[in-house]
C-alpha positions in Angstrom: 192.3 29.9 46.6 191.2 32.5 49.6 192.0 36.0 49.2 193.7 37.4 52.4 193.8 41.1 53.1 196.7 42.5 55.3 195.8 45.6 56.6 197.6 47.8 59.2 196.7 51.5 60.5 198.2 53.7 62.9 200.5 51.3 64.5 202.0 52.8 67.8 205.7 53.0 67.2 205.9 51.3 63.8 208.9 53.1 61.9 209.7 53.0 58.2 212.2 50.3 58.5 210.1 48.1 60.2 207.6 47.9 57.8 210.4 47.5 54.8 211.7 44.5 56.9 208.4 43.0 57.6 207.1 43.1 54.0 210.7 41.8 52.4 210.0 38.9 55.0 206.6 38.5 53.8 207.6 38.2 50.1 210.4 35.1 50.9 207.9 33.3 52.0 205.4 33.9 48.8 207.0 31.0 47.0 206.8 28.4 49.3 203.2 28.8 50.0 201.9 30.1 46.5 200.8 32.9 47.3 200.8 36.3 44.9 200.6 39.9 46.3 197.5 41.6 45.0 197.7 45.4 45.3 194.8 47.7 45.7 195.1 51.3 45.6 193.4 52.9 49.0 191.6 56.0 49.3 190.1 57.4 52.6 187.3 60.0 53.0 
């Protein structure tokens, strides 16, 4: 199976609660696709 990354920086606007809300939206739709969530830890110079 692929391996998608979804990435997002410095997003004009973006608030907290969107972000909950998008990524709660994200995860119902896991199941019906197959797809698992993969965390990486990220670390910028």
């Amino acid at each position: 199976m692929p391996l998608y990354m979804d990435i997002h920086e410095q997003v004009e606007g973006l608030t907290a609660g969107a972000v909950v809300g998008a990524h709660a939206r994200d995860l119902e739709t896991h199941e019906k696709y197959g797809v698992r969530l993969v965390q990486e830890n990220r670390h910028t110079c």
